[in-house]
C-alpha positions as CSV (number, residue, x, y, z in Angstrom):
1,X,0.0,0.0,0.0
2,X,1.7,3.6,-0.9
3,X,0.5,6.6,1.0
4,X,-0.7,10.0,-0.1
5,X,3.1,11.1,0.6
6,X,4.2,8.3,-1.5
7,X,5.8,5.8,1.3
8,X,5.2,2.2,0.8
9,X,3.4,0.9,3.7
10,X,3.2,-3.1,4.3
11,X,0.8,-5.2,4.7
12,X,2.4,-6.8,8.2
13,X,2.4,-3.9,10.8
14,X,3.8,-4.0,14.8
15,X,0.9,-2.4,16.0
16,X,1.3,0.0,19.3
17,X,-1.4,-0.3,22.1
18,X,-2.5,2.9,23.5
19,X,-5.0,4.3,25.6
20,X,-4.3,8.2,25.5
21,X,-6.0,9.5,22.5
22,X,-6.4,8.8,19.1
23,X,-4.4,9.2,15.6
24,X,-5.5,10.5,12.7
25,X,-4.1,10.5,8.8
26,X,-2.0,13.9,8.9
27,X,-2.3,14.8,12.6
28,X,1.3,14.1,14.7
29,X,0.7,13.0,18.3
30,X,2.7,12.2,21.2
31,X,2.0,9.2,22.8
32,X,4.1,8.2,26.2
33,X,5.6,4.1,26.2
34,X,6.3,2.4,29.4
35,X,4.1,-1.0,29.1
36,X,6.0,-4.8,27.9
37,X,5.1,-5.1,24.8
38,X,5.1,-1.3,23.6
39,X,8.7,-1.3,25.0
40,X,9.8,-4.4,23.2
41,X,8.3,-2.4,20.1
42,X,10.2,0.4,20.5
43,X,13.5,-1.4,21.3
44,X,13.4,-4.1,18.7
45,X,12.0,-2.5,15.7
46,X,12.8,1.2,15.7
47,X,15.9,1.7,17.7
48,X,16.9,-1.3,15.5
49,X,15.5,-1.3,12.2
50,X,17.9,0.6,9.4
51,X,15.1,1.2,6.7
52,X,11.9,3.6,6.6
53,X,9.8,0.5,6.7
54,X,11.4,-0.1,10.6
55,X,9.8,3.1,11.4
56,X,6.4,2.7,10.0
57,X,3.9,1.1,13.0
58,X,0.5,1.0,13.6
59,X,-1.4,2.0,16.2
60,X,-4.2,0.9,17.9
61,X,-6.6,3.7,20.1
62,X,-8.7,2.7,23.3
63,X,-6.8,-0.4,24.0
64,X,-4.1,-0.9,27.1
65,X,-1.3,-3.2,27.0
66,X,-0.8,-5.4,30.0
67,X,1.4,-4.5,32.8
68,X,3.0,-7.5,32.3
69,X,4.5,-9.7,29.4
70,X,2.6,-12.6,30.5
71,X,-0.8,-11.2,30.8
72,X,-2.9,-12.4,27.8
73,X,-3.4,-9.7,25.3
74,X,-6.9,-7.9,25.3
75,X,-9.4,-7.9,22.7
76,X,-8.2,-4.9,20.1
77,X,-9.9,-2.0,18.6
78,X,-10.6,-3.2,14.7
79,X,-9.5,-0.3,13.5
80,X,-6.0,1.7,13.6
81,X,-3.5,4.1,11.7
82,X,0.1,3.4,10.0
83,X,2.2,6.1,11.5
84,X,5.7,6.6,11.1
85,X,7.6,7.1,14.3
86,X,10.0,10.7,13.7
87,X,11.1,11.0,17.1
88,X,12.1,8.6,19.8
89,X,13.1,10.0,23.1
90,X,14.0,8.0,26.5
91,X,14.1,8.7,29.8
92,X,15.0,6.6,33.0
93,X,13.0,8.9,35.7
94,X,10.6,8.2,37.2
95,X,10.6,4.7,36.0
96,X,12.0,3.6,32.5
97,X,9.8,4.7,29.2
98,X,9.9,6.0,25.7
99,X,8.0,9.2,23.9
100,X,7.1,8.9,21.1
101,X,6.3,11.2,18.0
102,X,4.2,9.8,15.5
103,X,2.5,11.1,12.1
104,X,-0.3,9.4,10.9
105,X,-0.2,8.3,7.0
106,X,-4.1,6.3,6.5
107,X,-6.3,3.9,8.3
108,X,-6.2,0.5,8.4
109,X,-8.9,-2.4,9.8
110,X,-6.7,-5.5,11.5
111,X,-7.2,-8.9,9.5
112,X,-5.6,-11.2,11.9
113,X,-3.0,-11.3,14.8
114,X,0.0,-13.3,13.6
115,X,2.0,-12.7,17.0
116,X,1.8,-11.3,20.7
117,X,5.2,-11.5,21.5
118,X,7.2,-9.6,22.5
119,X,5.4,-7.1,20.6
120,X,2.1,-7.0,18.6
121,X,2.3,-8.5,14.9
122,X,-0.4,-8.1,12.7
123,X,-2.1,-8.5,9.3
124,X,-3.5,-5.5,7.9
125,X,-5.7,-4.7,5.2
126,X,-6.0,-0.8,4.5
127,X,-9.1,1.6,3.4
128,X,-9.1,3.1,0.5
129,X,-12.8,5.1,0.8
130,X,-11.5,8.4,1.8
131,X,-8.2,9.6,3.5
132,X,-6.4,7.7,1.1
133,X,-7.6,9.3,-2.3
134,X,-5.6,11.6,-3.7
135,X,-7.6,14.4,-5.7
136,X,-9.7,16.9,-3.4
137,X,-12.3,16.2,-5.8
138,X,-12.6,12.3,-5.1
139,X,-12.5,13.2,-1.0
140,X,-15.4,15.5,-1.5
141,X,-17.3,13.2,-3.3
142,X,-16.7,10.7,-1.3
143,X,-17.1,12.7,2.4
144,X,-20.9,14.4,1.5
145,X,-22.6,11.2,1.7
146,X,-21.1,10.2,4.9
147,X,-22.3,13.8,5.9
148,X,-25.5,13.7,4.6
149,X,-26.2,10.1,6.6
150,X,-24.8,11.6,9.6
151,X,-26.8,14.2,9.6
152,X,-29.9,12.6,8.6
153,X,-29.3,10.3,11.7
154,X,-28.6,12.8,14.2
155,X,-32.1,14.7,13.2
156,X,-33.8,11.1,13.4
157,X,-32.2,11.0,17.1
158,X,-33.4,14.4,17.8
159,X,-37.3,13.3,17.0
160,X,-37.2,9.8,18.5
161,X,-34.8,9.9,21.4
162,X,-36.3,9.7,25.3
163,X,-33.9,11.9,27.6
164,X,-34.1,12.1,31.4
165,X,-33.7,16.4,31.6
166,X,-30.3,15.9,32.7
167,X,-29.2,14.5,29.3
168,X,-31.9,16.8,27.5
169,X,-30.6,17.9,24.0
170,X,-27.2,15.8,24.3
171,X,-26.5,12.7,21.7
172,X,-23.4,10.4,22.5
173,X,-21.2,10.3,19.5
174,X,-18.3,8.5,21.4
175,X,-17.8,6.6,24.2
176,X,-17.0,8.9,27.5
177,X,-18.0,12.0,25.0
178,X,-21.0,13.9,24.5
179,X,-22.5,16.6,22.2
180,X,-25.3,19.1,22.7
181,X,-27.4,19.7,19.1
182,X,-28.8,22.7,20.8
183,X,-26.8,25.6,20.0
184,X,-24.3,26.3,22.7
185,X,-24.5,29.5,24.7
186,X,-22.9,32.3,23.4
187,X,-20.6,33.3,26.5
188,X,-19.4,30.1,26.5
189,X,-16.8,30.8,23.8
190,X,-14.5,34.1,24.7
191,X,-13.3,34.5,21.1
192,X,-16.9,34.8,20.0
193,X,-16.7,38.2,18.3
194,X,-20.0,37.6,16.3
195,X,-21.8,36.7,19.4
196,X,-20.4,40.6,20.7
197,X,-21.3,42.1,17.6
198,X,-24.9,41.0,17.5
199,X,-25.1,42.4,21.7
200,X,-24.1,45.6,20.9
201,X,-26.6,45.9,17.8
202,X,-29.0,45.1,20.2
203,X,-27.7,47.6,23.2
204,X,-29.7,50.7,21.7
205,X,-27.1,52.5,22.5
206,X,-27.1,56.2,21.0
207,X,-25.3,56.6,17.6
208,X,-21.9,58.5,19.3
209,X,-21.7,55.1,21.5
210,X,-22.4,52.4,18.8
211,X,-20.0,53.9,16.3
212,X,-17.1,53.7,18.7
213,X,-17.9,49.9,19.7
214,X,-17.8,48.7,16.6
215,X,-14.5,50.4,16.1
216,X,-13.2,48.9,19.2
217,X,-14.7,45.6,17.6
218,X,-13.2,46.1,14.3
219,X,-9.5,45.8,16.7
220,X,-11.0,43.3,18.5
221,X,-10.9,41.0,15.6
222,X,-8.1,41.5,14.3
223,X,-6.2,41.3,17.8
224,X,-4.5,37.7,18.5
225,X,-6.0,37.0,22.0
226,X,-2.4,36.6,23.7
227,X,-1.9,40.2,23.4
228,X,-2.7,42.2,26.8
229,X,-4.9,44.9,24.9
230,X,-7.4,42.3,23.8
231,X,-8.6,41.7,27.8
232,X,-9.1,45.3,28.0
233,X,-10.5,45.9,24.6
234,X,-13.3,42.7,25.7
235,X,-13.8,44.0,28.5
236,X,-14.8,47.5,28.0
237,X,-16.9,46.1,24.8
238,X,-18.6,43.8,27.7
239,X,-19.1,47.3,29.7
240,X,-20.8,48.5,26.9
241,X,-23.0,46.0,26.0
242,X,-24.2,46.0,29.7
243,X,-25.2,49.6,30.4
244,X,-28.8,50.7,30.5
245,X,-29.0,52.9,27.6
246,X,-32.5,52.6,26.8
247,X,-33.8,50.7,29.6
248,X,-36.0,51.5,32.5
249,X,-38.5,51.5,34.6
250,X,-42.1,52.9,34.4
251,X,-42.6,55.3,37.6
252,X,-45.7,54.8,40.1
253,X,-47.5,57.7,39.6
254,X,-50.4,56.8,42.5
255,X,-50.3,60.1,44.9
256,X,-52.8,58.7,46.7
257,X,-50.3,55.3,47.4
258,X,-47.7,57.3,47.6
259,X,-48.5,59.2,50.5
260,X,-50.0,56.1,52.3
261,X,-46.3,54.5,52.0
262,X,-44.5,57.4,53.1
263,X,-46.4,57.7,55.7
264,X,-46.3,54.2,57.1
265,X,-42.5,53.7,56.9
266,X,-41.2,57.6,58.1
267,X,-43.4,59.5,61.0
268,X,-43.5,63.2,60.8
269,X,-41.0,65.0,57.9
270,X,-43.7,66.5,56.0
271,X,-41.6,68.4,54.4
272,X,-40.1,65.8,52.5
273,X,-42.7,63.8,51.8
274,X,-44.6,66.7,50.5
275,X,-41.8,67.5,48.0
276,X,-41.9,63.9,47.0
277,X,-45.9,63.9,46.4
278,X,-45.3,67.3,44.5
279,X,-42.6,65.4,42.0
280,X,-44.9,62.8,41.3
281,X,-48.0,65.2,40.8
282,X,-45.5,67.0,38.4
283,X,-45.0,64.2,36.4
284,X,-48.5,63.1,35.7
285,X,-48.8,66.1,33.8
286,X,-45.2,66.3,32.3
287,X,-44.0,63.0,31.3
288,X,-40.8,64.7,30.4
289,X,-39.5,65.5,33.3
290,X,-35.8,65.9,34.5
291,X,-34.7,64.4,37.5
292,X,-34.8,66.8,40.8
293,X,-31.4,67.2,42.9
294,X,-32.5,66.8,46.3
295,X,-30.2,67.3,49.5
296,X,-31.2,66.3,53.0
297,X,-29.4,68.1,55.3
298,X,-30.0,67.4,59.2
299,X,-28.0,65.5,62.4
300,X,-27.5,62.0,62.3
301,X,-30.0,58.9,63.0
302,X,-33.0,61.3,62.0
303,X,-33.4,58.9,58.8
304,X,-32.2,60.6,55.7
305,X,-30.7,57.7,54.4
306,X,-34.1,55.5,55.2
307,X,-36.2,57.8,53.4
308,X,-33.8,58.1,50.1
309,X,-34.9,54.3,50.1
310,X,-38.7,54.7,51.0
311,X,-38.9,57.1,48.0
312,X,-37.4,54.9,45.6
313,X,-39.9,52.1,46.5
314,X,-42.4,54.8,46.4
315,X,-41.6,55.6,42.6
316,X,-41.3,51.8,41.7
317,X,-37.5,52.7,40.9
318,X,-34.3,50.8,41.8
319,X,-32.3,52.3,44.6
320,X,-28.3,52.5,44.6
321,X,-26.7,53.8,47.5
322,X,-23.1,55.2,46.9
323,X,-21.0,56.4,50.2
324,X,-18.7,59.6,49.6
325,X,-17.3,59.6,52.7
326,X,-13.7,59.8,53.0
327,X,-14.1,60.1,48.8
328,X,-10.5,61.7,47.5
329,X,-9.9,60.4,44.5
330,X,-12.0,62.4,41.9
331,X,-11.1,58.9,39.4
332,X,-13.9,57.7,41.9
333,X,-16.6,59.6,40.5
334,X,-15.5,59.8,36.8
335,X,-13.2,56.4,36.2
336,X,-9.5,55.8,35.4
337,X,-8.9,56.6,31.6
338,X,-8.4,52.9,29.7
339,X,-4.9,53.8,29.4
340,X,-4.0,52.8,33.0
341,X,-3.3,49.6,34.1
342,X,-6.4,47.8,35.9
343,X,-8.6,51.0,34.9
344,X,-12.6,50.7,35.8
345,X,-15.2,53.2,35.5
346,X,-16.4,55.6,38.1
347,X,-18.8,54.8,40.9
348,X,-21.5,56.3,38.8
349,X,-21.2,54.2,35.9
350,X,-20.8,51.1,38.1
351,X,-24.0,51.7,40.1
352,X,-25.9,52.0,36.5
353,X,-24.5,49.2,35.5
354,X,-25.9,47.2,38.9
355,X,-29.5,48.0,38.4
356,X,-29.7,47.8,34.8
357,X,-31.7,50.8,34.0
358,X,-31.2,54.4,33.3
359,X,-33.5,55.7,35.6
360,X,-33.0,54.6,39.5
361,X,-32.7,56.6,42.3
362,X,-28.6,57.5,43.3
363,X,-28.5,58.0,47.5
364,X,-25.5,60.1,47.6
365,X,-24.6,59.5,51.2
366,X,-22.6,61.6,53.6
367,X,-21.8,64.3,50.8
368,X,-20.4,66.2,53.4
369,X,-17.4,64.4,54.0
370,X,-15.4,64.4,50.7
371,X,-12.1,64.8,50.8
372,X,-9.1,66.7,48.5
373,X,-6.1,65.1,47.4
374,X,-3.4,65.1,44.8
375,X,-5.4,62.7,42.9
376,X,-8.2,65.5,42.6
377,X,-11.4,67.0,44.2
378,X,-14.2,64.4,44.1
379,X,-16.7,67.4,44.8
380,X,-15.1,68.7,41.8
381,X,-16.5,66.1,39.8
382,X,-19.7,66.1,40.8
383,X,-20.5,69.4,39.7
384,X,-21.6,68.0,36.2
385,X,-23.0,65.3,37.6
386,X,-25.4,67.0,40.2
387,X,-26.1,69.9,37.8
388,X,-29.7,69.0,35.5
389,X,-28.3,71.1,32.6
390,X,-24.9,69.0,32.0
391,X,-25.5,65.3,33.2
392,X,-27.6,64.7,29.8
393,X,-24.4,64.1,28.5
394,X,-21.9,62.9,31.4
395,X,-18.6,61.5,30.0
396,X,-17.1,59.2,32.3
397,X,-13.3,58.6,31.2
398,X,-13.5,54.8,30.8
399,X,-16.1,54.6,28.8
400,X,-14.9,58.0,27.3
401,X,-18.5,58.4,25.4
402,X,-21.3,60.8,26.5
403,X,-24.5,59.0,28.8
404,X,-27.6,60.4,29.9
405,X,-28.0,61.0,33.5
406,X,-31.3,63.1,33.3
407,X,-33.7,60.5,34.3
408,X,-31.7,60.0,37.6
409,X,-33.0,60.8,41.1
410,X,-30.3,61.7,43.0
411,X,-30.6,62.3,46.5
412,X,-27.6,63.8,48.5
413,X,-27.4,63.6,52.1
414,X,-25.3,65.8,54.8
415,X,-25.3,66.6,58.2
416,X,-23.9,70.6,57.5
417,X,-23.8,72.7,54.5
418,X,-20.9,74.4,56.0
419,X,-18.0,71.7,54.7
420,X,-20.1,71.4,51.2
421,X,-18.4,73.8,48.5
422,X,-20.7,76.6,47.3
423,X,-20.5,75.8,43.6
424,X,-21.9,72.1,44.7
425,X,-24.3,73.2,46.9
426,X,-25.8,75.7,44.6
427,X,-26.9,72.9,42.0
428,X,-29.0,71.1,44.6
429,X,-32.5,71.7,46.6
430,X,-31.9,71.8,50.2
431,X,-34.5,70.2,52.4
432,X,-34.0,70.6,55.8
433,X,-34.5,67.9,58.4
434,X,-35.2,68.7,61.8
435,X,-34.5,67.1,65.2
436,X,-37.4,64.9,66.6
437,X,-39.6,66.2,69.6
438,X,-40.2,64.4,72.4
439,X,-43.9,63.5,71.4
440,X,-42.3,62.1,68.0
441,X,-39.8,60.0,69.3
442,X,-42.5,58.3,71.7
443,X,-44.2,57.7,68.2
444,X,-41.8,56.2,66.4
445,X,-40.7,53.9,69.4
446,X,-43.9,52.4,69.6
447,X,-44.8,52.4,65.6
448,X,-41.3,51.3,64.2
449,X,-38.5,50.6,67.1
450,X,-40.0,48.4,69.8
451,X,-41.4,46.2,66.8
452,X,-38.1,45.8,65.2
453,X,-36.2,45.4,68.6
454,X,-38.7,42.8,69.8
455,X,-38.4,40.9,66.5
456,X,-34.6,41.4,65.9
457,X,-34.2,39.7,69.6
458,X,-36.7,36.6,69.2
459,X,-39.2,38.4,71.6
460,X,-43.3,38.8,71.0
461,X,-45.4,41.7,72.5
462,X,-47.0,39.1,75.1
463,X,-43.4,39.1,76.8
464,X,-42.4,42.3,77.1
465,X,-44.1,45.7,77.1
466,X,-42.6,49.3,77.7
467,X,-45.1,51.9,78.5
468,X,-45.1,55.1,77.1
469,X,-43.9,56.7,79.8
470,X,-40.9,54.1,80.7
471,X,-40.2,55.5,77.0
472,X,-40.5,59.3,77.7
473,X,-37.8,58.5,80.5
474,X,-35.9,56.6,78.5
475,X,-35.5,59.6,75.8
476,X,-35.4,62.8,78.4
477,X,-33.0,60.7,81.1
478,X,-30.6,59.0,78.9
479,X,-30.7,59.9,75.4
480,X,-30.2,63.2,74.7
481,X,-30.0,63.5,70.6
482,X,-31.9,64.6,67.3
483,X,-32.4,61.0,65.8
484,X,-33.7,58.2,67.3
485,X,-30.2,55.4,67.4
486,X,-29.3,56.3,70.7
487,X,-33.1,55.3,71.8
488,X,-33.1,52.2,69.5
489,X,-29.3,51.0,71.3
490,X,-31.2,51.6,74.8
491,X,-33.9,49.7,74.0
492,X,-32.1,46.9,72.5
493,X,-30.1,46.8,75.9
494,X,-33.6,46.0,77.1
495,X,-34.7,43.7,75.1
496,X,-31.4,41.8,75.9
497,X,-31.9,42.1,79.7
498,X,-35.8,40.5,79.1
499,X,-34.9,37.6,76.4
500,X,-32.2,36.6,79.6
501,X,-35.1,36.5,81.9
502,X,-37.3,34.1,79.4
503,X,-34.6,31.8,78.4
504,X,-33.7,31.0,82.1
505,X,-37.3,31.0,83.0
506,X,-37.8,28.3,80.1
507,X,-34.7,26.8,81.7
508,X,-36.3,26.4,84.9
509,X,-39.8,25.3,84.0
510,X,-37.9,22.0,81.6
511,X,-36.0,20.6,84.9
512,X,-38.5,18.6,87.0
513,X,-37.5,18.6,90.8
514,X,-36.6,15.2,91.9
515,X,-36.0,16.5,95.7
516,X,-37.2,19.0,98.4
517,X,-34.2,21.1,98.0
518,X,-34.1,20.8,94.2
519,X,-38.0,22.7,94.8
520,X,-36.8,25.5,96.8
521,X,-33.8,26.1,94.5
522,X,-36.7,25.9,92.0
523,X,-39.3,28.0,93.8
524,X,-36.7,31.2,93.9
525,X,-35.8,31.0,90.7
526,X,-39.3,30.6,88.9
527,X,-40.2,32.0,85.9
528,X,-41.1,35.4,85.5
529,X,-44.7,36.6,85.0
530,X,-45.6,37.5,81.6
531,X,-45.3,39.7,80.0
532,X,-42.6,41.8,81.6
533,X,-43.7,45.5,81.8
534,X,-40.6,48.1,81.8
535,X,-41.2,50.7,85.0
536,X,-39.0,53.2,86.3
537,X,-37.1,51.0,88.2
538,X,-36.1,48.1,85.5
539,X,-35.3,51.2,83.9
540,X,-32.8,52.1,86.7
541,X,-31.9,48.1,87.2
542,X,-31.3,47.7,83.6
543,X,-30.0,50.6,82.1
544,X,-28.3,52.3,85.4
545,X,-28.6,55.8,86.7
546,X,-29.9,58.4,84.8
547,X,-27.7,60.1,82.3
548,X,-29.1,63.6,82.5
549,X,-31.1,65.0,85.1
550,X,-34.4,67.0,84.7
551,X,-34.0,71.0,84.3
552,X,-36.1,73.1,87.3
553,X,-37.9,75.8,86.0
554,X,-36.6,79.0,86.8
555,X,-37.1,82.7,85.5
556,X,-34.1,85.6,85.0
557,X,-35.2,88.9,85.0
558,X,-32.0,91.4,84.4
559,X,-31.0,94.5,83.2
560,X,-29.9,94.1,79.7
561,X,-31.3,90.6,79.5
562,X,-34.4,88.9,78.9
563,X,-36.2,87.3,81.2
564,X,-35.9,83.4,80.1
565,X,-37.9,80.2,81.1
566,X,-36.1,77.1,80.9
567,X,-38.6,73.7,80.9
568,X,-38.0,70.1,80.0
569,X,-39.1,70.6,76.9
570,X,-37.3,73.4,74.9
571,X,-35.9,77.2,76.3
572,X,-38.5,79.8,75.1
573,X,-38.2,83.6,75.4
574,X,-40.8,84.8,77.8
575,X,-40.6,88.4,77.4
576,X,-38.0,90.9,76.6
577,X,-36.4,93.8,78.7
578,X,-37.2,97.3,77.8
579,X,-33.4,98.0,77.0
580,X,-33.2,94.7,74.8
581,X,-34.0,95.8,71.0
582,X,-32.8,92.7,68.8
583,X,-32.9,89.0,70.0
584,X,-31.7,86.1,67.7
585,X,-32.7,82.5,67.8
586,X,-28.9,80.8,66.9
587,X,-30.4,77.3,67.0
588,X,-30.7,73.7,68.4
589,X,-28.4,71.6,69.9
590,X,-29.9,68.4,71.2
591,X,-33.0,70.0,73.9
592,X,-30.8,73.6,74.1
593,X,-31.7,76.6,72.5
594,X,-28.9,79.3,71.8
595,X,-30.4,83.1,71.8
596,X,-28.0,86.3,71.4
597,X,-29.4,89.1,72.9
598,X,-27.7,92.5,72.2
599,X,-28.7,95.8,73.5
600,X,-29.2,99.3,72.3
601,X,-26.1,101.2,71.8
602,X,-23.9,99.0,73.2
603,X,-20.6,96.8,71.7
604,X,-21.5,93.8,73.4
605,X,-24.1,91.0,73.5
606,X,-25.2,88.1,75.7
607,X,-25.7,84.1,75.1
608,X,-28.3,82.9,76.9
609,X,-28.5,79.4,76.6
């Protein structure tokens, strides 16, 4: 038999045993020898033989050759491939074996076995149907028909085949291997630039955008993928792909809802909320309407960042909270440019990205606090951001393209104004949010803490109670604050100090006394009557002294000054002296007031507080 190369081949071939893949005609395989017989092969015919015909073997896929020389020889794969053997290399470590390199040069179907040792000898007949012709023409002819059955059979398999749904839409072709019909997911295969092409065709993405995609996907393709550019390039196409250009989400426009929400998850700020039901009463009769800049400004734990949420689940929008403080990198807000190594976009982009649509609701948290660096002012940055008649077309300088931040809520939150630049703070609507009174932190104990305390700690209203008035003591003796967490930590401490009480109290009651003095030990420690009411003295027991004391009220009356009253509740001017002509209200601080009182023709004043 001569080859397409024009090598005689003969008719007897020492076939090789192997197990680690298979050979075909034209492909060159390595294939590791360490077994009896394949040794013997090796050793006797090719390190031996002085002619081309030594080197010419055949080899034999998905059969192993016995550990030993005297194990009898198992039953051998009908078909093989003459190869000839180019390289030999040996190697004593670990143990003794040859590698060999092998070209394949046509199939073959074994006739007979004329030996088994101390190698393999066999009669060979050769196919002649395709591999072995040698005009393209006569392999073409030959290969469609084989096609055309194949295919035919896999669609017959496709109608008529039963499948548990694990093995749904798979067809074995070869043992140990298996092949979905189905058409294989697209992000599957990294080098997939069609798969790329068709996503950013079907972005939406404005005109600007889509032109410079395809650009970068016209490189793409013509990039080799071990080049470092081509993870970059793939992932900022990726980035692209992903953003919300024309998706979002259709607002709730109920007022009538709207308010009931509001009102059930935030007590009191109606000035908020009414600025929120004014938004959405605007936008039933404008649908095209720009986002509002809103900034909360107030102490801490009065619930600005809880209501930035409340409104977004009162518009039906996602909510992305972003925290600025301790911000000094402006690359934070606007992105590295791709040029850097491990560049990412801004936080902006990022937190689009993350909800998936173009118009959510951005909590700006703690706007406050941003910091200045070399790397840049962060506050800097947000100027086009925050300002309605720029972030139509913000530029972030990784994605280095224009995106439209009108339909975005954003909501900035600060305890001061007086750290926020005046440029920033002139592009956003200041709502003010006051301290609670007294009367409205009882209310929101009872409505929204206690509940959340009691549940938080694995305790039910039938165990524990706390009147209102254990909770006005609780706020005027030892929490002394605008928001509320100093009240919700105090009465957490309670709720620990009861579930104690009820988990030795179920502790007790599951021991049964098997003596008289096991019964008195149990009689003094029985379980407490439920439920536990919180009085001025488990007040004291659990919490300790009072923090602050309660202020007498006492009246002033001075030349030059006014006369003040000072109650538990607030410091109000009662009257004024005849020589007092201007008196200013500073402001709050906690339960103090701060008045400056100056008289008539005079240089100085007086702080009353």
């Amino acid at each position: 038999m001569t080859s397409g190369g024009g090598i005689q081949i003969p008719s007897r071939l020492p076939l090789l045993l192997t197990h680690e893949g298979v050979l075909l005609p034209g492909s060159t395989v390595r294939f590791s020898v360490d077994s009896p017989r394949n040794m013997h092969l090796v050793s006797q015919r090719l390190l031996k033989g002085t002619s081309l015909k030594s080197t010419i073997i055949g080899v034999i896929p998905n059969t192993r050759d016995p550990e030993r020389d005297s194990d009898e020889l198992p039953t051998l794969h009908k078909i093989g491939t003459a190869g000839i053997a180019v390289q030999v290399v040996g190697s004593n470590w670990p143990k003794p074996h040859y590698t060999l390199l092998i070209t394949g040069l046509c199939r073959f179907s074994v006739s007979s076995l004329l030996k088994e040792r101390p190698f393999v000898l066999a009669e060979v007949r050769f196919s002649v149907k395709l591999t072995c012709c040698n005009s393209w023409t006569e392999r073409f002819k030959k290969a469609l028909p084989m096609l055309t059955r194949q295919i035919e059979g896999l669609k017959l398999l496709q109608k008529t085949r039963k499948m548990s749904p694990d093995h749904e839409n798979r067809v074995t072709m070869f043992p140990g291997r298996q092949f979905s019909l189905e058409e294989e997911d697209e992000d599957d295969d990294g080098d997939d630039t069609a798969a790329i092409e068709r996503k950013v065709h079907g972005a939406n993405m404005p005109e600007a955008a889509l032109r410079i995609c395809l650009k970068e996907l016209k490189r793409l393709k013509k990039m080799p993928q071990s080049m470092p550019e081509y993870a970059l390039t793939r992932n900022y196409l990726d980035l692209m792909v992903e953003l919300p250009w024309s998706k979002s989400t259709k607002d709730c426009l109920d007022i009538r809802a709207a308010r009931t929400l509001l009102d059930n998850d935030h007590y009191a700020m109606d000035k908020l909320k009414r600025r929120v039901l004014e938004y959405l009463a605007v936008r039933q009769l404008k649908t095209s309407l720009k986002g509002p800049i809103l900034c909360f400004v107030g102490p801490p734990g009065v619930g600005k960042t809880s209501v930035g949420r409340s409104i977004a689940r009162t518009l039906g929008r996602e909510f992305h909270r972003i925290a600025l403080g301790g911000v000094c990198d402006q690359s934070d807000i606007r992105g590295h440019r791709r040029t850097y190594v491990g560049s990412m976009p801004g936080r902006i982009i990022n937190g689009l990205k993350t909800v998936g649509v173009n118009n959510p609701v951005f909590l700006l948290d703690e706007v406050d606090k941003l910091g200045k660096s070399l790397q840049g002012d962060p506050a800097a940055a947000l100027l086009e951001v925050l300002d309605p008649e720029q972030n139509h077309s913000f530029t972030d300088h990784y994605l280095n393209v224009a995106f439209d931040l009108s339909q975005v809520l954003f909501i900035a939150t600060a305890n001061t104004t007086a750290t926020i630049p005046p440029a920033l703070l002139d592009r956003m609507e200041v709502l003010q949010v006051p301290g609670y009174t007294q009367e409205e932190k009882v209310e929101i104990a009872h409505r929204h803490l206690i509940p959340n305390q009691l549940e938080q700690h694995g305790l039910t209203p039938q165990q524990l109670q706390i009147p209102q008035e254990s909770t006005q003591d609780i706020i005027s003796r030892y929490t002394r604050e605008a928001g509320v967490r100093s009240l919700e930590r105090k009465i957490g401490a309670i709720c620990r100090a009861v579930a104690v009480k009820v988990a030795e109290g179920h502790k007790v009651t599951k021991r049964d006394a098997s003596t008289p003095e096991d019964s008195a030990q149990q009689d003094k420690v029985s379980p407490p009557e439920m439920p536990i009411v919180i009085d001025h003295s488990a007040l004291k027991d659990i919490l300790g002294p009072p923090l602050f004391e309660m202020e007498v009220s006492r009246t002033t009356t001075e030349s030059g000054v006014s006369s003040v009253q000072l109650t538990e509740q607030h410091l109000q001017i009662i009257s004024s002296v005849q020589t007092c002509t201007l008196v200013y209200l500073c402001g709050l601080v906690g339960l103090w007031f701060y008045i400056i009182i100056i008289p008539p023709d005079k240089d100085f004043f007086f702080l009353v507080c």
